[in-house]
C-alpha positions as CSV (number, residue, x, y, z in Angstrom):
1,X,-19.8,-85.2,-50.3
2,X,-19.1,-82.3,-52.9
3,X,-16.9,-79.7,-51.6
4,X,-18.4,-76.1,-51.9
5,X,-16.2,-73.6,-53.9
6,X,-15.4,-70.5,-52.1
7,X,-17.3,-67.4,-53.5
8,X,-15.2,-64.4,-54.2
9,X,-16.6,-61.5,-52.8
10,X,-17.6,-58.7,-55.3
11,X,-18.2,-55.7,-52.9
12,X,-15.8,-53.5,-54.3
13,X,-17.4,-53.7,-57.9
14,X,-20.9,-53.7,-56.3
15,X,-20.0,-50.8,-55.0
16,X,-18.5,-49.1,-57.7
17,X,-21.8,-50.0,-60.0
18,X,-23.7,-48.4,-57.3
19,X,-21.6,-45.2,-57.3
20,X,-21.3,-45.5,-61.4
21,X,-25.8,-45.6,-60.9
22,X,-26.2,-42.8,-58.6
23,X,-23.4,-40.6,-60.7
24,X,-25.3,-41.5,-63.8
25,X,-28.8,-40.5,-62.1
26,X,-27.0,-37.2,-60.9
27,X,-26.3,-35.9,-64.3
28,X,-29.6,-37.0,-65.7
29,X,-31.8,-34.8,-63.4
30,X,-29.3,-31.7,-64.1
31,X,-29.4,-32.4,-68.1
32,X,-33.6,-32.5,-67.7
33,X,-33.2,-28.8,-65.6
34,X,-30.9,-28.1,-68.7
35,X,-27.4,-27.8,-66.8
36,X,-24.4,-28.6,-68.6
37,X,-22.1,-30.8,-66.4
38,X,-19.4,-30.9,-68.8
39,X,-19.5,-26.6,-67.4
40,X,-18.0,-27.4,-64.0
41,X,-15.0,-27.6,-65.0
42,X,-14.5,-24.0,-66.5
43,X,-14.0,-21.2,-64.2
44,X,-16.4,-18.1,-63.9
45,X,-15.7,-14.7,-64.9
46,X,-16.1,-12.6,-62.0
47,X,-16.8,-8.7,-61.1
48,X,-16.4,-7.2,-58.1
49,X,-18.0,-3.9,-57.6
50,X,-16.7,-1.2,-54.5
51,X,-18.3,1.8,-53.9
52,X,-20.9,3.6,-52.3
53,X,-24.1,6.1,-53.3
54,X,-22.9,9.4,-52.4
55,X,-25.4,11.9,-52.7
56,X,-28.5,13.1,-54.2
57,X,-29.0,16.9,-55.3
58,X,-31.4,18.8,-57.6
59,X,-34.8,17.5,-56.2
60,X,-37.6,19.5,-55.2
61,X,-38.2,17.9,-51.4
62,X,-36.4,17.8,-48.9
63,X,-36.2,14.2,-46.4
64,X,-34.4,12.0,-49.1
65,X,-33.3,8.1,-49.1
66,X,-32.3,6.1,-51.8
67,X,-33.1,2.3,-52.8
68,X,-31.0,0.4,-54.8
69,X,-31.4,-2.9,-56.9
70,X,-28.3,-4.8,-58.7
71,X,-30.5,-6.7,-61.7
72,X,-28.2,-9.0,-64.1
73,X,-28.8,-11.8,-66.9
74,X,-30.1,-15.4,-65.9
75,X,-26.5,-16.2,-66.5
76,X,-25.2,-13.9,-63.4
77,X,-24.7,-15.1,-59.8
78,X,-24.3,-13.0,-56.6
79,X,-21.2,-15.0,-54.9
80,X,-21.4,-12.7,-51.9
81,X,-22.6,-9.3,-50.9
82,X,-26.5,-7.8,-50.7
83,X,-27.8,-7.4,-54.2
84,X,-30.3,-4.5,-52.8
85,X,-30.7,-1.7,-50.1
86,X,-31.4,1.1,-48.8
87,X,-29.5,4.9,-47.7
88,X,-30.6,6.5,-44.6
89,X,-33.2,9.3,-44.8
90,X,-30.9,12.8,-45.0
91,X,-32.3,16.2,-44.8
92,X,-30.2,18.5,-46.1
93,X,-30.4,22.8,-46.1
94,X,-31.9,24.7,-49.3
95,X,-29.9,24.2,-52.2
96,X,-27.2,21.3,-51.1
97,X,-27.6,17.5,-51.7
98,X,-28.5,15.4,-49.5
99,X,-25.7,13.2,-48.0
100,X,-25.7,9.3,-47.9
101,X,-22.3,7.7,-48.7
102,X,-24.5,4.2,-47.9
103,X,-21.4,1.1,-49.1
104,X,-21.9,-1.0,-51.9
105,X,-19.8,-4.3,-51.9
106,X,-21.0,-6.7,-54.4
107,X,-19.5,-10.1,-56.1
108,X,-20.5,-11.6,-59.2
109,X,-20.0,-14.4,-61.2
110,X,-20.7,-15.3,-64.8
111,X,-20.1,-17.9,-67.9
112,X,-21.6,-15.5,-69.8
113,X,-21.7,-11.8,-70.4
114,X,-25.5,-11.1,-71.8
115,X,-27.5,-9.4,-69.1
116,X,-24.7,-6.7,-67.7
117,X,-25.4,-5.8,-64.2
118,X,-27.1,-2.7,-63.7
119,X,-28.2,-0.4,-60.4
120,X,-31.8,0.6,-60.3
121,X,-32.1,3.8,-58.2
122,X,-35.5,4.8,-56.6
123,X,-35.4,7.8,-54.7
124,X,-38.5,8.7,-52.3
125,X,-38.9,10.9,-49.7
126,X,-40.8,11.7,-46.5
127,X,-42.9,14.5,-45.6
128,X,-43.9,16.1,-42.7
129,X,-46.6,13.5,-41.6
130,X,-44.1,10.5,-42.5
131,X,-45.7,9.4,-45.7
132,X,-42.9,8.5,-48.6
133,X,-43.4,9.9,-51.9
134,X,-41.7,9.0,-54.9
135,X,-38.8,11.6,-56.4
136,X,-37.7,10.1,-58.8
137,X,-35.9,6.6,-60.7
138,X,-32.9,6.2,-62.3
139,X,-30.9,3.3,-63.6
140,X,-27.4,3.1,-64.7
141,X,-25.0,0.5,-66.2
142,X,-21.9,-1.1,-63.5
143,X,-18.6,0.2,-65.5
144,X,-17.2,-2.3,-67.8
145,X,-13.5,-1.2,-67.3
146,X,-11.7,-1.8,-64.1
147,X,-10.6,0.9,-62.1
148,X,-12.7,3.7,-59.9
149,X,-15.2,5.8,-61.6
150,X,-17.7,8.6,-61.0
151,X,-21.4,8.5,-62.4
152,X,-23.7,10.3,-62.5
153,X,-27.1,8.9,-62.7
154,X,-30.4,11.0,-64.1
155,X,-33.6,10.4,-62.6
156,X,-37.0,11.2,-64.0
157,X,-40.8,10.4,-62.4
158,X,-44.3,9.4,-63.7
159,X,-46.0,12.9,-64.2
160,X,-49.5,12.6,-61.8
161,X,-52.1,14.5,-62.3
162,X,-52.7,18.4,-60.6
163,X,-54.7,16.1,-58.3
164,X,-52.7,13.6,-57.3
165,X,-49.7,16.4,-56.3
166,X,-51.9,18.4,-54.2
167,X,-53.4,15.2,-51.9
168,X,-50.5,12.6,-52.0
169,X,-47.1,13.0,-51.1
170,X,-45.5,12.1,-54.4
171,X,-46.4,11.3,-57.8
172,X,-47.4,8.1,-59.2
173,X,-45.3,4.7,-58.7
174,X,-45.0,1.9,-61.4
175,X,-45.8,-1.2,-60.6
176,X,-42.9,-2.6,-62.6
177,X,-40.0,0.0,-61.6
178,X,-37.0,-2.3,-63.6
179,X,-39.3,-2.9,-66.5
180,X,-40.4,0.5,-67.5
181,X,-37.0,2.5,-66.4
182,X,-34.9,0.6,-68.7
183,X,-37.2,-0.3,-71.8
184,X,-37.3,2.9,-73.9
185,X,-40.5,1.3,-75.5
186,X,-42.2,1.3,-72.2
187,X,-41.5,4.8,-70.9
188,X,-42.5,6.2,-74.2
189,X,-46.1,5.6,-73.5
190,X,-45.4,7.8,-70.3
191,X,-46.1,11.2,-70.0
192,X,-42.4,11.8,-67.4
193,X,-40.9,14.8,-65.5
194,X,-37.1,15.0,-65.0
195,X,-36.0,14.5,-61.2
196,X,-33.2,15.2,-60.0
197,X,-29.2,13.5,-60.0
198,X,-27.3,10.7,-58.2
199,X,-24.0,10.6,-57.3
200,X,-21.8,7.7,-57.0
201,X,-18.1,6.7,-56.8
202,X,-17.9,2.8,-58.2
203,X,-14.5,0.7,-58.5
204,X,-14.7,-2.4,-60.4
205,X,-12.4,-5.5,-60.4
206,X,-12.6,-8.0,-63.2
207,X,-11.0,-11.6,-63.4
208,X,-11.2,-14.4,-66.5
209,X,-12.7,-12.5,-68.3
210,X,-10.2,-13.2,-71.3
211,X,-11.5,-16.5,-71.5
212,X,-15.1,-14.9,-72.9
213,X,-13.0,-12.9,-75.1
214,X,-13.5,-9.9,-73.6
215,X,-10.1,-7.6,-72.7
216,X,-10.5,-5.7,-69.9
C-alpha cells in the first residue's frame, strides 16, 4: 500500500488572502464614492468656536428670539457640538436690546479650507396672539484668527407689501434663507429693508492648520 503524504495546512495564508480580498474590496467601494484612502493618514485641521449670541437691539417689535445655522464647505465636519439652535424668546423695555446670551460650542474639522464656516442669523418674533413674524436675517463669517472677538452682525428683511404688514405678523420669509442672504446676486433682485443688529462674543481655537499653509 502507498503511504499518504501529510498535507500541510495552509490556514494562515488562506486567511491572510481572505483579509488581503476583503481589504482590497474595502478600498474599491470608497474609491467608487470618490474617498481617497491614501487621506487617512493625514490629520484634520480643526476649529473650535466658544461663544454665545448676546443680544439683539434696534428692531421695531418687541418679543425677540434668535435662530442660528453653522453652514460650511462639503469639505467641513461637525466633530462635536449642535450645528443649529435657537435663543429664548426675551422681551425687553422700549429702547434696550433684548437679552439672550444662548452658548455656542462648536467643533470642526477640515482637509480643506474652501467653504469657511459661517452663522446664519434669523431673527423672528412673537406678537400678542403668538404668531412669529420674521425681523430680520443676517449672516456673518466665524473669525479666522484665534483669540476672542466681538461682532456685530447687520440684519435686513424682504420688504412685504402695505398689505401684507397690516394682516400678518411679519414680512415675507424666503424660502431659501442661506441661499439668498449670502449671494449678493440673489438679494439684488430683492426689494430689502434694513433690520436691526446682533451681538455676539466668539473665541476661536485653531490646530494644523500650518499644514494647509495657512498661519494662524
Amino acid at each position: 500500500m502507498r503511504k499518504r503524504r501529510p498535507r500541510m495546512r495552509s490556514g494562515g495564508a488562506g486567511r491572510e488572502r481572505r483579509a488581503g480580498g476583503i481589504l482590497g474590496g474595502i478600498l474599491e467601494i470608497l474609491g467608487n464614492f470618490g474617498v481617497n484612502p491614501a487621506g487617512f493618514g493625514v490629520p484634520m485641521a480643526e476649529l473650535h468656536l466658544i461663544g454665545q449670541i448676546e443680544s439683539g437691539c434696534g428692531f421695531s417689535e418687541r418679543r425677540l428670539f434668535c435662530k442660528w445655522g453653522l453652514h460650511a464647505g462639503a469639505g467641513w465636519t461637525l466633530l462635536a457640538g449642535a450645528g443649529a439652535g435657537q435663543t429664548h424668546l426675551d422681551e425687553p423695555q422700549a429702547g434696550e436690546a433684548a437679552q439672550w446670551g444662548h452658548p455656542l460650542d462648536l467643533h470642526l474639522g477640515t482637509r480643506g479650507l474652501q467653504g469657511w464656516p459661517r452663522l446664519l442669523l434669523e431673527v423672528w418674533h412673537v406678537d400678542t396672539w403668538g404668531r412669529r413674524g420674521l425681523a430680520g436675517y443676517g449672516v456673518c463669517a466665524v473669525p479666522s484668527a484665534p483669540g476672542c472677538h466681538r461682532v456685530t452682525v447687520v440684519t435686513w428683511r424682504p420688504r412685504g407689501t402695505r398689505r401684507q404688514r397690516l394682516l400678518g405678523p411679519g414680512g415675507p420669509e424666503l424660502r431659501d434663507p442661506l441661499g439668498t442672504a449670502t449671494a449678493a446676486t440673489e438679494r439684488f433682485r430683492l426689494r430689502t429693508e434694513s433690520a436691526g443688529t446682533v451681538r455676539l462674543r466668539l473665541g476661536v481655537v485653531a490646530r494644523h492648520m500650518a499644514r494647509f499653509g495657512v498661519a494662524l
